[in-house]
N, C-alpha and C positions, 0 to 999 in steps of 0.2 A: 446648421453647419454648411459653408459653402462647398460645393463640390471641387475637389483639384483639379486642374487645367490639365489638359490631355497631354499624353509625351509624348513627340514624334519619336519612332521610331527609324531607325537605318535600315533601307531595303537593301541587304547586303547578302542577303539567303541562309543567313543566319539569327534565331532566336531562341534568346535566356529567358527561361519563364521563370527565372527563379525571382523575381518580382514583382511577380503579376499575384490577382488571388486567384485559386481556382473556379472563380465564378464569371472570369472577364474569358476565362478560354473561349467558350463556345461561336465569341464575334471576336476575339480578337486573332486566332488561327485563322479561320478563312479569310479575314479583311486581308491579314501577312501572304497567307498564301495568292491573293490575288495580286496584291500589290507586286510580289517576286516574281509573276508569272507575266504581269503588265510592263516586269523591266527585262523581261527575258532570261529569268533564272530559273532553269527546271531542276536544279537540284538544292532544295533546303535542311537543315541541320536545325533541329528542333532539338532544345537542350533544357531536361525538364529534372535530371537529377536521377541520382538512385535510390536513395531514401526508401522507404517500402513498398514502392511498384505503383503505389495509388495513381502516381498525376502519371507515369506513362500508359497505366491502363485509362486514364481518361485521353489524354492524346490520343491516342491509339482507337477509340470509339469514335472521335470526333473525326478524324481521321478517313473510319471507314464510313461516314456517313457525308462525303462531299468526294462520291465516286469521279464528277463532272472535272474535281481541281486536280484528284491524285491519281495516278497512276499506280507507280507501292510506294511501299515504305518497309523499314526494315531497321531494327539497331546498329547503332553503330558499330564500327572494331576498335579494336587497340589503338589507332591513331586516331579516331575522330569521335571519342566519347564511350566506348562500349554500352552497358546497359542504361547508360544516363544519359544519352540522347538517339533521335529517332532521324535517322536519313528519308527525306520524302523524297521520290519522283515523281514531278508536276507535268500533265498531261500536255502534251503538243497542241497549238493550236490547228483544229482541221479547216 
């Protein structure tokens, strides 16, 4: 079976995981968060759903493991997803 051709994605500081599988997270957050941070977006909107907590507790691991791209992170409110997406603060370049 051939492999499916990659999708570009919109570096817009915005991403729907709700089409990815959970096994593409672990390259496919930090390639996003650097490409967002290569266009000068320090603040990303990671949108994983609310469902049973699983895929924002992996966000949320993946997250704390690329101290170098994040500064926090933290759930959304009312206006920008509450528990089904994750607000990132992408570190400043020094």
């Amino acid at each position: 079976m051939d492999e499916p051709e990659p999708v570009e994605l919109p570096i817009n500081g915005e991403l729907d995981l709700h089409t990815f599988r959970p096994s593409d997270l672990s390259e496919l957050i930090p390639a996003y968060l650097a490409a967002c941070h290569a266009k000068g977006i320090r603040e990303v909107r990671i949108i994983h759903g609310k469902g049973t907590g699983t895929l924002r507790t992996t966000v949320h691991a993946l997250l704390d493991r690329l101290p170098d791209q994040v500064e926090n992170y933290r759930l959304g409110n009312e206006t920008s997803g509450s528990w089904g997406a994750t607000l990132v603060t992408l570190r400043s370049t020094r």
